[in-house]
KEPA-866271 format. One record per atom (N, C-alpha, C): residue in three letters; atom name; z, y, x. Coordinates in pm, 1 decimal. Atoms other than C-alpha are relative to their C-alpha. Layout:
<rs>
<Ala, CA, <Z, Y, X>>
...
</rs>
This chain:
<rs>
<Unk, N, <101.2, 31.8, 98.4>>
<Unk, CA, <222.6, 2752.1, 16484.0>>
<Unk, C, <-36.4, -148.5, 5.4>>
<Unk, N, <41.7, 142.1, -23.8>>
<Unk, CA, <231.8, 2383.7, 16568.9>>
<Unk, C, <3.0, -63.5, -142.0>>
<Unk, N, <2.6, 61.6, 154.6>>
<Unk, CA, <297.3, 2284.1, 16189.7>>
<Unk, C, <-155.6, 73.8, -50.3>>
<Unk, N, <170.6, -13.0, 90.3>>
<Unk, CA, <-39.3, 2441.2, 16073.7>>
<Unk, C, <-79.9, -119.1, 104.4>>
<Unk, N, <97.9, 98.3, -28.4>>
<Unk, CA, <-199.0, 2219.5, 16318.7>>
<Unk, C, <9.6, -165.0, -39.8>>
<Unk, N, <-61.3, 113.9, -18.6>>
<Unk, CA, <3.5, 1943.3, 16277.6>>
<Unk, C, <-53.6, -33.4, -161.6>>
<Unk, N, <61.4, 16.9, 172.7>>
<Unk, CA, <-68.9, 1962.8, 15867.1>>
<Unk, C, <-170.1, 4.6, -12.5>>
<Unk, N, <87.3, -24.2, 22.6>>
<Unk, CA, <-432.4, 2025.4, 15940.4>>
<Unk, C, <-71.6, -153.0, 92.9>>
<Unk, N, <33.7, 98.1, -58.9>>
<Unk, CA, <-472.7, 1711.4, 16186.8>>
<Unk, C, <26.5, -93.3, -77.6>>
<Unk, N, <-59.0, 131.6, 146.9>>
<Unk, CA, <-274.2, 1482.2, 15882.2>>
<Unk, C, <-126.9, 34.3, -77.9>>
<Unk, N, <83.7, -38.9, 73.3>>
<Unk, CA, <-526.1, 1654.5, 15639.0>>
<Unk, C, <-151.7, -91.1, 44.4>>
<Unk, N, <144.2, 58.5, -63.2>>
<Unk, CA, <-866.1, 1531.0, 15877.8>>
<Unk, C, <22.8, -144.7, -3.3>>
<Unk, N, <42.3, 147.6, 18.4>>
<Unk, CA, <-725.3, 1185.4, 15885.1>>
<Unk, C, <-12.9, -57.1, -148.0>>
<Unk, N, <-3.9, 51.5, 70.0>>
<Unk, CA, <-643.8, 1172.1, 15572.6>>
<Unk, C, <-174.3, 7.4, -123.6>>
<Unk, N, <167.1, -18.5, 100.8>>
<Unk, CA, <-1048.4, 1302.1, 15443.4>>
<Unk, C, <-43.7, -173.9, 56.9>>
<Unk, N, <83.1, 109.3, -40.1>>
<Unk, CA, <-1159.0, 983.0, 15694.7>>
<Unk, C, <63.4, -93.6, -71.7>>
<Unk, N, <-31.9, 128.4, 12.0>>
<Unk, CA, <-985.2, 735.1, 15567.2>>
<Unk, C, <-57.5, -9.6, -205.0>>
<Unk, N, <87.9, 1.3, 131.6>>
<Unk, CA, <-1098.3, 864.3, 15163.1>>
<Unk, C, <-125.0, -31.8, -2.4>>
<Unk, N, <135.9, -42.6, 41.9>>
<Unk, CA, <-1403.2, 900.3, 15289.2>>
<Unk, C, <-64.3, -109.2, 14.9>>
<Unk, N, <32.5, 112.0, -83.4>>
<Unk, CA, <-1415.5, 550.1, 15464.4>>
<Unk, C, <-20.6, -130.2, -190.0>>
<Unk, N, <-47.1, 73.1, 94.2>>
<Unk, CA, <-1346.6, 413.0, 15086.2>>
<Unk, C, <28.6, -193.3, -42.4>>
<Unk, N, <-31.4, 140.8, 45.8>>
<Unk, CA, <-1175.0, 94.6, 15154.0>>
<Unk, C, <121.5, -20.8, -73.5>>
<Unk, N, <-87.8, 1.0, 54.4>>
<Unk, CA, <-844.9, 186.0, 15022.7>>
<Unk, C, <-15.9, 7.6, -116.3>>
<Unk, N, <11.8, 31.1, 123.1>>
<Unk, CA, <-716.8, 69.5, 14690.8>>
<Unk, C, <-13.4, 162.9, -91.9>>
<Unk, N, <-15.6, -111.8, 54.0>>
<Unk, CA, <-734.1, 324.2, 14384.5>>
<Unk, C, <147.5, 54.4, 37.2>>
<Unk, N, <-126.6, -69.4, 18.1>>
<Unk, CA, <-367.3, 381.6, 14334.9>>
<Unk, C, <1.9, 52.1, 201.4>>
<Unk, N, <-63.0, -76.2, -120.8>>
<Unk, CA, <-330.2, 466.2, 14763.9>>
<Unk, C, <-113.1, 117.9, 33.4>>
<Unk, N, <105.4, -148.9, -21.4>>
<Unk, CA, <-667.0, 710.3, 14743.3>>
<Unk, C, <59.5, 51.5, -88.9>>
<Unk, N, <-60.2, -78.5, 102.5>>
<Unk, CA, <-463.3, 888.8, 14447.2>>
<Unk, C, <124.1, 43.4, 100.1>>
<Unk, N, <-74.0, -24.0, -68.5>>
<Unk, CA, <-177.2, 904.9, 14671.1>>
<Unk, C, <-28.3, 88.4, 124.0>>
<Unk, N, <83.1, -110.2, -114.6>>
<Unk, CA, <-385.8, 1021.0, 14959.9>>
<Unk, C, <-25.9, 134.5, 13.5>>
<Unk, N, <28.8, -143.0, 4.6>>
<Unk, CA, <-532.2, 1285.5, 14800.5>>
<Unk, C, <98.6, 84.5, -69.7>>
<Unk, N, <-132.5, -80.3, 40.3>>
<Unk, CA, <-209.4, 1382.2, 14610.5>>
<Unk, C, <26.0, 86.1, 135.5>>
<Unk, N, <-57.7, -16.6, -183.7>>
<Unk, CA, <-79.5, 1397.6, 15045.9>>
<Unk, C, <-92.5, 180.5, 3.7>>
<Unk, N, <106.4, -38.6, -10.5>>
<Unk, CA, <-434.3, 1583.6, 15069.8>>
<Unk, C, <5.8, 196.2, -36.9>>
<Unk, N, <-0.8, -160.0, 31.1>>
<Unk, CA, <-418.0, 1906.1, 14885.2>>
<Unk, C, <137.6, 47.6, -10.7>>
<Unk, N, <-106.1, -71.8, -21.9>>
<Unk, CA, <-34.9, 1950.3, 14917.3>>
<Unk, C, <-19.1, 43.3, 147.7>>
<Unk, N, <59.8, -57.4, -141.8>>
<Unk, CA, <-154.1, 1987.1, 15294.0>>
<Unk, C, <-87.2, 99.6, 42.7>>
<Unk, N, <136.9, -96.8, 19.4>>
<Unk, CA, <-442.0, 2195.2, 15192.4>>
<Unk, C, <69.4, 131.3, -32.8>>
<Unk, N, <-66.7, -75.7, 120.4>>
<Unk, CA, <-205.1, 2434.8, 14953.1>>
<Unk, C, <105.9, 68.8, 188.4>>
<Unk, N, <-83.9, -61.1, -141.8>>
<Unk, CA, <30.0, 2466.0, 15325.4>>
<Unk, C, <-72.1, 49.4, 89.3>>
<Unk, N, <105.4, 6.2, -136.9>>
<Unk, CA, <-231.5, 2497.4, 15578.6>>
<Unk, C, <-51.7, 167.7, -92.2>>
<Unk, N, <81.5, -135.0, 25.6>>
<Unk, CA, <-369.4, 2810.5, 15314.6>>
<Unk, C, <112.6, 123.1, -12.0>>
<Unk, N, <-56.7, -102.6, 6.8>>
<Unk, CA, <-58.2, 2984.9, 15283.6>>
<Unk, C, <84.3, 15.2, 113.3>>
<Unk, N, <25.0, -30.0, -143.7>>
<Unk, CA, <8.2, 2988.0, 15666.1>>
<Unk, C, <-122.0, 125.7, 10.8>>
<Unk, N, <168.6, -103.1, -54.5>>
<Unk, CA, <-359.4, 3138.1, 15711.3>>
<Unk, C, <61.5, 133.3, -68.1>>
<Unk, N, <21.5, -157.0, 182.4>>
<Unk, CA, <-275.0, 3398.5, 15366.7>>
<Unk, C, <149.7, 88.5, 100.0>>
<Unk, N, <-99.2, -83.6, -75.5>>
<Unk, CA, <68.3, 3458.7, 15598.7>>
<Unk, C, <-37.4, 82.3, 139.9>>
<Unk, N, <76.8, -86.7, -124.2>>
<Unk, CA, <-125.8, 3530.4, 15945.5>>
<Unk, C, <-45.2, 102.9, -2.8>>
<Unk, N, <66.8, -89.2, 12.1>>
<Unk, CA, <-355.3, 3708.8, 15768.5>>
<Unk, C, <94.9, 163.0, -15.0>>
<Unk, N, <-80.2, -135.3, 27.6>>
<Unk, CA, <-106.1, 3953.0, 15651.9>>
<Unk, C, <55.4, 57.3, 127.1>>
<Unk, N, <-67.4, -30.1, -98.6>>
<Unk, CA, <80.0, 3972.6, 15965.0>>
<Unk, C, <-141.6, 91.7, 80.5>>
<Unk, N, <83.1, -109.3, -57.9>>
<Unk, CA, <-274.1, 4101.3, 16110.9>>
<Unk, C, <-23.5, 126.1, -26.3>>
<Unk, N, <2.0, -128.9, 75.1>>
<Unk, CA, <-311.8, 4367.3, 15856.7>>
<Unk, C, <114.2, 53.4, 66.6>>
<Unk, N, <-151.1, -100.0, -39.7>>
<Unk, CA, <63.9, 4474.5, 15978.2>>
<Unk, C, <-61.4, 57.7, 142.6>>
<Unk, N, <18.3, -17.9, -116.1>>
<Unk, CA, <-62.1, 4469.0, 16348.1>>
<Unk, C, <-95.7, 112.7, 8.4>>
<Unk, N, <130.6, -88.3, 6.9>>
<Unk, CA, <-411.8, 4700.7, 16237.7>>
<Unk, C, <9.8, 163.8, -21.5>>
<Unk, N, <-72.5, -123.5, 66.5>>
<Unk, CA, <-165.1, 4949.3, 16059.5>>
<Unk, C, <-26.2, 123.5, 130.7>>
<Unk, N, <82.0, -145.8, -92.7>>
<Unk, CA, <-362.0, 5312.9, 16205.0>>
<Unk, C, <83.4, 110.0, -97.1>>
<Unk, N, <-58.8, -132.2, 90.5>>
<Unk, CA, <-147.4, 5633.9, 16112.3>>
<Unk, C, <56.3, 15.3, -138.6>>
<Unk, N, <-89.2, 53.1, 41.8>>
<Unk, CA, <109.5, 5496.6, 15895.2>>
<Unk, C, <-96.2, -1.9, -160.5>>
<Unk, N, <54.0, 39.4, 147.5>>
<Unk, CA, <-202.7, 5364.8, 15632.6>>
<Unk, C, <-58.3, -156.0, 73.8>>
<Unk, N, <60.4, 145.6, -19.7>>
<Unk, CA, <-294.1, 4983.3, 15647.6>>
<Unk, C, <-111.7, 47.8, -29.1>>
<Unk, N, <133.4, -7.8, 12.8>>
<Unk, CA, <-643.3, 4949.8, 15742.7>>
<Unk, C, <-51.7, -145.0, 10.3>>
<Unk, N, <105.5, 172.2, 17.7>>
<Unk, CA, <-775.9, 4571.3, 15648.2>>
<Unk, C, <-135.7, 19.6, 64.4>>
<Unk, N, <121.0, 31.9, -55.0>>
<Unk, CA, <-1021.5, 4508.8, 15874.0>>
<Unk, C, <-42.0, -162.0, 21.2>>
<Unk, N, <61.0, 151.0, 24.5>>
<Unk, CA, <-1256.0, 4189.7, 15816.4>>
<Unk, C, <43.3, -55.3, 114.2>>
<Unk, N, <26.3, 104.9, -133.3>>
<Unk, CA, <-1228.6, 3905.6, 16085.3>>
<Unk, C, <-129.3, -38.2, -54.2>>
<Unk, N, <138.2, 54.2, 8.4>>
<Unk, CA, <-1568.9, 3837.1, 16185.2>>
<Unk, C, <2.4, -109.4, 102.9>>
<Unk, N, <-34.6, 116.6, -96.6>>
<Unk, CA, <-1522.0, 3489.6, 16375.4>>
<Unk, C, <-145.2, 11.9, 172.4>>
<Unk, N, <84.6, -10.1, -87.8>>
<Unk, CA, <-1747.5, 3499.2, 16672.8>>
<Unk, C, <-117.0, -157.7, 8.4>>
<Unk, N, <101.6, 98.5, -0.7>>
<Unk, CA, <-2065.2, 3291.0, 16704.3>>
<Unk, C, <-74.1, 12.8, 107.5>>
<Unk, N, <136.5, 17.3, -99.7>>
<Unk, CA, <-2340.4, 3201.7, 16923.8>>
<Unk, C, <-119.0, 108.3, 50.3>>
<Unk, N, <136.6, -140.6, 68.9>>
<Unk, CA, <-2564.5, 3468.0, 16779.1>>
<Unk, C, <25.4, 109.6, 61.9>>
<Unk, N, <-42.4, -112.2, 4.7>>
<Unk, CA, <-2297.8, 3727.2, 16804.1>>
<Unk, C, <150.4, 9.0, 119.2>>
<Unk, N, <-70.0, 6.2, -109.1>>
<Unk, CA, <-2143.3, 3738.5, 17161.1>>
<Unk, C, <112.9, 93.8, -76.2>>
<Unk, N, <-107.9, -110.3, 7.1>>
<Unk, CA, <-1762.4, 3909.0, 17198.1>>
<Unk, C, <-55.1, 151.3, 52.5>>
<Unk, N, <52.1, -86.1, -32.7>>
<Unk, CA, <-1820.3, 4277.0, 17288.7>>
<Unk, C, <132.6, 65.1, 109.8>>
<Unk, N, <-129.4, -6.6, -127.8>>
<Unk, CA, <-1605.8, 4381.7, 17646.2>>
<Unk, C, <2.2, 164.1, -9.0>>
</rs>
């Protein structure tokens, strides 16, 4: 999975340096062209994981989609 990170670490420099706005127009057009073709890869990775989890959840030969609830502060893991 090193290319989702690797596209998602290009992606973060490339918000700072838009966001920094010293670059000319035409290379912030270019940027963010870079920008959401990175965005568009990085989501259909996730949209592929995701599926692969659904395969993994599969209970008595019926897919059962179960949410990911990310874990927080609030809401310890449960052992």
């Amino acid at each position: 999975m090193a290319k989702f990170e690797e596209c998602l670490q290009r992606l973060e420099k490339i918000v700072q340096e838009l966001e920094q706005g010293d670059a000319p127009l035409e290379k912030s057009l270019t940027l963010f062209e870079e920008g959401m073709q990175l965005s568009s890869a990085c989501r259909t990775e996730l949209e592929q994981a995701e599926g692969k989890v659904e395969i993994l959840l599969k209970k008595g030969g019926k897919l059962q989609a179960e949410p990911f609830e990310p874990l927080t502060e609030k809401a310890p893991a449960q052992r």
